[in-house]
GUFIMI-484613 format. One record per atom (N, C-alpha, C, O): residue in three letters; x, y, z; residue number from 1; atom name. Coordinates in nm, 3 decimals, m for minus. Layout:
N
<Ala,<X,Y,Z>,NUM,CA>
...
This chain:
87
<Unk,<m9.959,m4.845,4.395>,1,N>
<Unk,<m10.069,m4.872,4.485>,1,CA>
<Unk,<m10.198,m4.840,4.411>,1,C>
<Unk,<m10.209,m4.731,4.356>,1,O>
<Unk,<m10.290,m4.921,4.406>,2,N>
<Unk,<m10.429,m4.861,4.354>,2,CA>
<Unk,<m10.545,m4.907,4.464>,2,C>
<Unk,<m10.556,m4.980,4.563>,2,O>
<Unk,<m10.611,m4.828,4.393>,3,N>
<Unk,<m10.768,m4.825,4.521>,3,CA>
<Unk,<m10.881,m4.858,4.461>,3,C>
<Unk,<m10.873,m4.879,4.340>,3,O>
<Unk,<m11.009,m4.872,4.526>,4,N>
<Unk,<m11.114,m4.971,4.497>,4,CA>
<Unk,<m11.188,m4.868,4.517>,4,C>
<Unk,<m11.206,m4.852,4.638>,4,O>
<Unk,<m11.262,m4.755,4.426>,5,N>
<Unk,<m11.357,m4.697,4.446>,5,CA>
<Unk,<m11.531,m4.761,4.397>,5,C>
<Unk,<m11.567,m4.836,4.306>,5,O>
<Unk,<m11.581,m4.714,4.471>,6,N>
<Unk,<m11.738,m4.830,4.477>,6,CA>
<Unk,<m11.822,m4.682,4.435>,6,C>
<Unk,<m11.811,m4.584,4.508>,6,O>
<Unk,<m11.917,m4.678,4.293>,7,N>
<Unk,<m11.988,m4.579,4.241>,7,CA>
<Unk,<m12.115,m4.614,4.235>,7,C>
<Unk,<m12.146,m4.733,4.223>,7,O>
<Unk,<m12.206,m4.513,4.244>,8,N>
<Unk,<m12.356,m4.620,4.194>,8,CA>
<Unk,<m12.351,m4.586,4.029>,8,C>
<Unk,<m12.307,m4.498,3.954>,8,O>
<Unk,<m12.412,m4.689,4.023>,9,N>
<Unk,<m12.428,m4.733,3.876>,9,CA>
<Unk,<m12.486,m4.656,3.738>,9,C>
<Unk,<m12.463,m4.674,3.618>,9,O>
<Unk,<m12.567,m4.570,3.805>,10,N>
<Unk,<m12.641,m4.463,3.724>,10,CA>
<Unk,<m12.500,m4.334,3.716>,10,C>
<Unk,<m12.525,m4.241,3.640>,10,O>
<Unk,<m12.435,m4.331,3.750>,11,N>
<Unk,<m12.315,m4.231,3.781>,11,CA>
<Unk,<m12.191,m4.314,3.694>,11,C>
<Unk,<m12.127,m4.240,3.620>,11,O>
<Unk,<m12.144,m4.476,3.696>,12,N>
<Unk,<m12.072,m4.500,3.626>,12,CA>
<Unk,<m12.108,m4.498,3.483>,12,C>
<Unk,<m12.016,m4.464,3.408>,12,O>
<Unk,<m12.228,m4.529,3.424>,13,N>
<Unk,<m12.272,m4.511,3.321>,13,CA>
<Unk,<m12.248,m4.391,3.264>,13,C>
<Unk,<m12.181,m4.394,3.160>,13,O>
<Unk,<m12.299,m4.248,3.316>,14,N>
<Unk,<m12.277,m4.163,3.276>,14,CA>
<Unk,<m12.180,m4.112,3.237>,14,C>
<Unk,<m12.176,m4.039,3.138>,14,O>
<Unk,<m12.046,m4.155,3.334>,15,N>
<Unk,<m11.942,m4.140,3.318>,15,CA>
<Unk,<m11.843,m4.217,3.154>,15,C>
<Unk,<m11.755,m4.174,3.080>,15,O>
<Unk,<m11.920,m4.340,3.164>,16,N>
<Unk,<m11.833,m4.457,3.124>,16,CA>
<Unk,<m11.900,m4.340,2.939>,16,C>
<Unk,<m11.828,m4.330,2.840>,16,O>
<Unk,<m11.979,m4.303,2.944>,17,N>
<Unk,<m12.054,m4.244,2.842>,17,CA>
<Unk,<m11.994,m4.091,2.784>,17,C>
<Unk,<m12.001,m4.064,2.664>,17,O>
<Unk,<m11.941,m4.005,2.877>,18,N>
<Unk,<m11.857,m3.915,2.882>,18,CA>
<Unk,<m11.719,m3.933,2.803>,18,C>
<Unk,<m11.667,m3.878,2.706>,18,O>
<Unk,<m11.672,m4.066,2.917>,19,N>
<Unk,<m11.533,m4.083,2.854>,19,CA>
<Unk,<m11.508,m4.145,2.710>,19,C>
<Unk,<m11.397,m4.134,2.657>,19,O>
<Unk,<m11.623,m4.217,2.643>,20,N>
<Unk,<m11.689,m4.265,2.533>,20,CA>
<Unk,<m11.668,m4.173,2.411>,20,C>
<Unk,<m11.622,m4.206,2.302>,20,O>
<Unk,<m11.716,m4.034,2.458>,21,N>
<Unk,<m11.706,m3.951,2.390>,21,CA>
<Unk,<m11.673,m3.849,2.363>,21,C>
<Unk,<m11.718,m3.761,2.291>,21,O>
<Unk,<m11.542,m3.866,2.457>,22,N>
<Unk,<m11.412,m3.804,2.474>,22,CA>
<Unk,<m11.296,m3.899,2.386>,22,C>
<Unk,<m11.183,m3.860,2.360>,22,O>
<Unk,<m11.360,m4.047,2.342>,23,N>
<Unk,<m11.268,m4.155,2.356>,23,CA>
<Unk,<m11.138,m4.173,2.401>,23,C>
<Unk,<m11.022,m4.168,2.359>,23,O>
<Unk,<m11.202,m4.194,2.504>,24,N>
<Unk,<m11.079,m4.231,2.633>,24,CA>
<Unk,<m11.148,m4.347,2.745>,24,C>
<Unk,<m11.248,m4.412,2.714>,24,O>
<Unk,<m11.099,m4.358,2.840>,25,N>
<Unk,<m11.148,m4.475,2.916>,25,CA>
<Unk,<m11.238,m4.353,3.080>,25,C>
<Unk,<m11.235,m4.235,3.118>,25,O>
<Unk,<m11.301,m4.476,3.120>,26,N>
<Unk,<m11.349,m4.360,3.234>,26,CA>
<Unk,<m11.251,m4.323,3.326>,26,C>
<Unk,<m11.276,m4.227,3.399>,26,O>
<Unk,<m11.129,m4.388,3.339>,27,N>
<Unk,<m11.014,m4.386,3.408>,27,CA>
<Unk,<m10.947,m4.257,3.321>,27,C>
<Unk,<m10.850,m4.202,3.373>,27,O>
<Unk,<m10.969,m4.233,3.258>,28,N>
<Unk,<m10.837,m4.134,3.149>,28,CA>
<Unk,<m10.950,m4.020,3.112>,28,C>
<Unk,<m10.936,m3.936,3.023>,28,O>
<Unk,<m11.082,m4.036,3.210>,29,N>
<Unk,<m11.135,m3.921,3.182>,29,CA>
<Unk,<m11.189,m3.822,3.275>,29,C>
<Unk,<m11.239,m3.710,3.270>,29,O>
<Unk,<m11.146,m3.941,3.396>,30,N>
<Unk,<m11.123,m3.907,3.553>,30,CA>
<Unk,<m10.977,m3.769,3.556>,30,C>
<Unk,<m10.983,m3.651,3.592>,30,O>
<Unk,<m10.873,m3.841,3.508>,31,N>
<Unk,<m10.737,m3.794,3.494>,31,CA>
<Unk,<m10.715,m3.696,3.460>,31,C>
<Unk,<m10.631,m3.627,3.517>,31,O>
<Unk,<m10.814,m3.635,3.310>,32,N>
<Unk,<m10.838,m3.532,3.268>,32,CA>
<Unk,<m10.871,m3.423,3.336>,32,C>
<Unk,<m10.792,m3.329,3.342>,32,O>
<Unk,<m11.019,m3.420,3.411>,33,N>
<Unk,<m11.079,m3.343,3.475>,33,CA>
<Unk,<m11.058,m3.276,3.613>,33,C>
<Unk,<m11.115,m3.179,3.664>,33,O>
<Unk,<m10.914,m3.394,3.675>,34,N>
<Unk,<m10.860,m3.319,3.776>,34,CA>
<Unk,<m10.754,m3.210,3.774>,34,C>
<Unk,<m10.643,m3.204,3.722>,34,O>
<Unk,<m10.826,m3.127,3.849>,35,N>
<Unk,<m10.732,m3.016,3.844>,35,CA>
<Unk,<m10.607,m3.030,3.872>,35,C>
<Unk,<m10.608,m3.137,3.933>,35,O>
<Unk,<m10.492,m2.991,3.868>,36,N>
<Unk,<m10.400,m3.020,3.841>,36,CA>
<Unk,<m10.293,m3.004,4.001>,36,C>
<Unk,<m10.303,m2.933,4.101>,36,O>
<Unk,<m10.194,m3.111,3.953>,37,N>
<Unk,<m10.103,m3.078,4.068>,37,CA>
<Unk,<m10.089,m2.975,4.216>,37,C>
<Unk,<m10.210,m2.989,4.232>,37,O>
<Unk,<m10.060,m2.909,4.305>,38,N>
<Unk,<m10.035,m2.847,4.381>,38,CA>
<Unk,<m9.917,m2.818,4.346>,38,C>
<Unk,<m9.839,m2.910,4.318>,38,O>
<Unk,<m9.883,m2.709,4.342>,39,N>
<Unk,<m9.739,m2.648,4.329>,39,CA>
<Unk,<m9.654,m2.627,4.500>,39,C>
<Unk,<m9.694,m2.558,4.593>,39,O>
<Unk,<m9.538,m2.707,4.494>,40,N>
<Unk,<m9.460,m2.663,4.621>,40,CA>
<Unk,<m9.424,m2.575,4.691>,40,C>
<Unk,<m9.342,m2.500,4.637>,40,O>
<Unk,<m9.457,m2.546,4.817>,41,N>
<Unk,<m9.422,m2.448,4.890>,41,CA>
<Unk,<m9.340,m2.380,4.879>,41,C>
<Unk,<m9.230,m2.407,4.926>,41,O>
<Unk,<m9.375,m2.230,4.789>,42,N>
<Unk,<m9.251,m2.118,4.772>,42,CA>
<Unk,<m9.167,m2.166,4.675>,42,C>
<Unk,<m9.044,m2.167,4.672>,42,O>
<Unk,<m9.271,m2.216,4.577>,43,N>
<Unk,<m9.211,m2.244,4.504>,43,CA>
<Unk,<m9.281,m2.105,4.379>,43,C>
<Unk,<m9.389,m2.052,4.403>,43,O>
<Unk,<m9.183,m2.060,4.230>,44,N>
<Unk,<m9.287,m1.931,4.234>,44,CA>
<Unk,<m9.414,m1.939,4.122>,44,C>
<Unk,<m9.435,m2.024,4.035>,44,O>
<Unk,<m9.469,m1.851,4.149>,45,N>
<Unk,<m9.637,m1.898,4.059>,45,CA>
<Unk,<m9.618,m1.792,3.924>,45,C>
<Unk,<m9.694,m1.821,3.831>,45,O>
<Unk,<m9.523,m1.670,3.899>,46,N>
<Unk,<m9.510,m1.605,3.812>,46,CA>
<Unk,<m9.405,m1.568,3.771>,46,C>
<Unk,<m9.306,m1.608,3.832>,46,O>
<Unk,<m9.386,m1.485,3.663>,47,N>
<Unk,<m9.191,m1.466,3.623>,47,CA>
<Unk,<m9.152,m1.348,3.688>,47,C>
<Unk,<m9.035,m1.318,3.712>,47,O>
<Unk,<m9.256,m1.277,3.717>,48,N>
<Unk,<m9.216,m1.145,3.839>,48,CA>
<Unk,<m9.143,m1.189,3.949>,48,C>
<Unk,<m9.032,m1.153,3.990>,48,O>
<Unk,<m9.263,m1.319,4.012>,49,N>
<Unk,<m9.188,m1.393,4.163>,49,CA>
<Unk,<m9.014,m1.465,4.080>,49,C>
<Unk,<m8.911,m1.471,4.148>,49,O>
<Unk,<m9.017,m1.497,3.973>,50,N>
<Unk,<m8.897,m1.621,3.912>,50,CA>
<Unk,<m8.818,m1.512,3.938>,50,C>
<Unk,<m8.739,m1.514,4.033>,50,O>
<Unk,<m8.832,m1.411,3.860>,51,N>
<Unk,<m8.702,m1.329,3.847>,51,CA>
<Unk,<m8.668,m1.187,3.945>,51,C>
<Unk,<m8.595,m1.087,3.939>,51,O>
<Unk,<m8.758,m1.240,4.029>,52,N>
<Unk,<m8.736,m1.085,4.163>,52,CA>
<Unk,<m8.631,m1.067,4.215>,52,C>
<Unk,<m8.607,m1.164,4.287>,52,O>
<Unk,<m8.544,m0.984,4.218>,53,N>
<Unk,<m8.416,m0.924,4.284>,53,CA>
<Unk,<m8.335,m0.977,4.150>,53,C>
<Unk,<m8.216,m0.996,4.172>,53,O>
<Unk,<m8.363,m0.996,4.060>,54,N>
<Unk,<m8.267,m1.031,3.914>,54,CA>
<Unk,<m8.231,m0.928,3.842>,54,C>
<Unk,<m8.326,m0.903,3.767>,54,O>
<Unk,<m8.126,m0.839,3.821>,55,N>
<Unk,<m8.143,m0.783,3.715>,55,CA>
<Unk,<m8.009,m0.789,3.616>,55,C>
<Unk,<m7.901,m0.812,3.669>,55,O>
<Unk,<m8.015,m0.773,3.507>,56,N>
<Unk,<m7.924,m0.837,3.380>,56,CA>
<Unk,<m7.964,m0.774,3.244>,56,C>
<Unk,<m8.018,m0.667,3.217>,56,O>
<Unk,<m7.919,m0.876,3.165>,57,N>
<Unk,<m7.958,m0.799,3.011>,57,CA>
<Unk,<m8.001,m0.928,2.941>,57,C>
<Unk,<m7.966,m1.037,2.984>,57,O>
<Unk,<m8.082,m0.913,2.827>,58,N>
<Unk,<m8.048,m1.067,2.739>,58,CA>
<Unk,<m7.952,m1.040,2.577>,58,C>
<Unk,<m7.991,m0.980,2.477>,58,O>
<Unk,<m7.866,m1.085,2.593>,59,N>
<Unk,<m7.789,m1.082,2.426>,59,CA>
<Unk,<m7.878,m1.179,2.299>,59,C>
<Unk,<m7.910,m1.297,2.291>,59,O>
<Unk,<m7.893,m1.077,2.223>,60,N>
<Unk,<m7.977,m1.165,2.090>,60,CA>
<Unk,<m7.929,m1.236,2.047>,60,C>
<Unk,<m7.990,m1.319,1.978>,60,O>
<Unk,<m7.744,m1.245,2.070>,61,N>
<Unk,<m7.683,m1.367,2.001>,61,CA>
<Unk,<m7.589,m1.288,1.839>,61,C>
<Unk,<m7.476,m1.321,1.801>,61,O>
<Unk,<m7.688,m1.175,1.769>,62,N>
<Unk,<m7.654,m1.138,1.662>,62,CA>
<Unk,<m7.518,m1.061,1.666>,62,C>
<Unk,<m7.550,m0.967,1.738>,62,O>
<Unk,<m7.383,m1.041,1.633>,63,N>
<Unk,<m7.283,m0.984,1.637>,63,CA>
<Unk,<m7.311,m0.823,1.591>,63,C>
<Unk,<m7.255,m0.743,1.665>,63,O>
<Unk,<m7.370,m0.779,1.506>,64,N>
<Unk,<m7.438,m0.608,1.490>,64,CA>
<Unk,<m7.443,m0.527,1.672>,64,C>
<Unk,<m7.452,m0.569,1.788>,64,O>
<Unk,<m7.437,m0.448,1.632>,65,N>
<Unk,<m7.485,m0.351,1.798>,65,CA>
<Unk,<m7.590,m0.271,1.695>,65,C>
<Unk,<m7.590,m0.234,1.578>,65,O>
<Unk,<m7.671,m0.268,1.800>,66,N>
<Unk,<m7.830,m0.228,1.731>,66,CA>
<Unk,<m7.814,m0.068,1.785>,66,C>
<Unk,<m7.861,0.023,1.716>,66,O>
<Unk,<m7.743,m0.040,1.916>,67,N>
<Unk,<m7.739,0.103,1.924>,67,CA>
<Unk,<m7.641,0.081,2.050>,67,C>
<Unk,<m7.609,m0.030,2.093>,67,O>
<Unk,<m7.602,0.194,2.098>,68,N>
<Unk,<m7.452,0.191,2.169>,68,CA>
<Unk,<m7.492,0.201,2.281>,68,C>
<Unk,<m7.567,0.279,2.339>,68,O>
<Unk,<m7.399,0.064,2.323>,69,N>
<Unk,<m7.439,0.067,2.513>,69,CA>
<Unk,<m7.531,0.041,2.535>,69,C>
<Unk,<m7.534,m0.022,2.641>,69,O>
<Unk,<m7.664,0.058,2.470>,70,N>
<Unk,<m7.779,0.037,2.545>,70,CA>
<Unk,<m7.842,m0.085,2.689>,70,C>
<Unk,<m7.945,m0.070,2.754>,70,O>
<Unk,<m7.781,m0.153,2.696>,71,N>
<Unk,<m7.832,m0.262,2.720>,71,CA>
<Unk,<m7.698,m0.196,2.879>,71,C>
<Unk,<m7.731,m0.175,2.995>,71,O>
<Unk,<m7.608,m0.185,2.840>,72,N>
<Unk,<m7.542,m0.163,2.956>,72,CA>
<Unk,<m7.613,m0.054,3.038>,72,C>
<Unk,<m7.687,m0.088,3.131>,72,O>
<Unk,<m7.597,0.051,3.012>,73,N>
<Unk,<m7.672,0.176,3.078>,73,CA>
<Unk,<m7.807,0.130,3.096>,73,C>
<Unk,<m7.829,0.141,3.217>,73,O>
<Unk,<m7.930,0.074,3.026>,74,N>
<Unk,<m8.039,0.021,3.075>,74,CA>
<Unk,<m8.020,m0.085,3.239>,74,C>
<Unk,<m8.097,m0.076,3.335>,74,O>
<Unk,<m7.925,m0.159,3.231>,75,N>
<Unk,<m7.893,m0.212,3.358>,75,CA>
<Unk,<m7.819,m0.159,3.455>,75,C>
<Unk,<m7.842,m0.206,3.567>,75,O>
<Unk,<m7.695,m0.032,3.444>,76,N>
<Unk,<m7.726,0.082,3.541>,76,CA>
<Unk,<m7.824,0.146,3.591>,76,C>
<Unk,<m7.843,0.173,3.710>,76,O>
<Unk,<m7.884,0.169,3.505>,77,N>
<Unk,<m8.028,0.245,3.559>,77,CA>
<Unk,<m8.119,0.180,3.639>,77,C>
<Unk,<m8.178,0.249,3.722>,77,O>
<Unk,<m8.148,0.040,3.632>,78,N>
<Unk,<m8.212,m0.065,3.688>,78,CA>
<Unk,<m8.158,m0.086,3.846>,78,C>
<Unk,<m8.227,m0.067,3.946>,78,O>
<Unk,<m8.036,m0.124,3.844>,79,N>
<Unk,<m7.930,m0.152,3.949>,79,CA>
<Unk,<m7.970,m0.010,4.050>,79,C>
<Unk,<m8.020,m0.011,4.163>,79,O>
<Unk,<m7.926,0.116,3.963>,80,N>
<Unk,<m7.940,0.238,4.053>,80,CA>
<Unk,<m8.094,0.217,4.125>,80,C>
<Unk,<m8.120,0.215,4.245>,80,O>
<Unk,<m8.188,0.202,4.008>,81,N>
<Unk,<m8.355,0.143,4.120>,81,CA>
<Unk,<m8.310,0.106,4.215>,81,C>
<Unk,<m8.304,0.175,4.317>,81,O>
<Unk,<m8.260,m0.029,4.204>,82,N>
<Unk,<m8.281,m0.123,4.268>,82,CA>
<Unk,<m8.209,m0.085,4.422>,82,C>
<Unk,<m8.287,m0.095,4.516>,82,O>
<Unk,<m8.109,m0.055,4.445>,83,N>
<Unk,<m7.992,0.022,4.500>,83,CA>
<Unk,<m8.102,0.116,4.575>,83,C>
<Unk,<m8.092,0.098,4.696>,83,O>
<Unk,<m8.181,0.189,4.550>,84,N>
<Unk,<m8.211,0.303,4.606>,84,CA>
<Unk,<m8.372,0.276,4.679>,84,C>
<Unk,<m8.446,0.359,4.731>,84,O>
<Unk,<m8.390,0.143,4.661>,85,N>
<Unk,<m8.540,0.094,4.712>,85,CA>
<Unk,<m8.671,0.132,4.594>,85,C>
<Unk,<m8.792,0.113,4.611>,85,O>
<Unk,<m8.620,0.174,4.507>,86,N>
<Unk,<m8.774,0.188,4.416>,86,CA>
<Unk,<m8.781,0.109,4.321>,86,C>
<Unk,<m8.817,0.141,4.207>,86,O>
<Unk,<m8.749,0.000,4.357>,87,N>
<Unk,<m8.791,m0.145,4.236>,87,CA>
<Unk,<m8.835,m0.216,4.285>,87,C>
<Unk,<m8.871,m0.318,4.227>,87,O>
């Protein structure tokens, strides 16, 4: 679907002059300058909100153990937070 916007002329110029020297079209310089999308309802805005009530470990992948258990007992300890309301 497209639309018929009607500008005064002293305003398309300026524009058409902008996008000129941006080189781009005044259409692709319109496109640019709008702010961006709306994000969906509850949908999340940070990795705090992504990963809230998550807790886990990440494996580096490398077969070495860099120090013992750690990663296990770090996610007991987390869990116990979490478990007890102070996370």
């Amino acid at each position: 679907m497209s639309h018929l916007l009607e500008i005064p002329d002293d305003l398309y110029t300026a524009l058409q002059a902008a996008a000129e020297a941006c080189g781009t079209t005044p259409l692709g310089w319109v496109a640019v300058h709008l702010p961006p999308a709306a994000e969906p309802a509850g949908a999340p805005k940070t990795l705090a909100e992504l990963f809230a009530g998550r807790v886990g470990r990440i494996r580096s992948g490398g077969t070495e153990r860099l120090s013992e258990a750690c990663g296990e007992k770090f996610t007991d300890y987390v869990e116990a937070k979490r478990k007890g309301g102070h996370l």
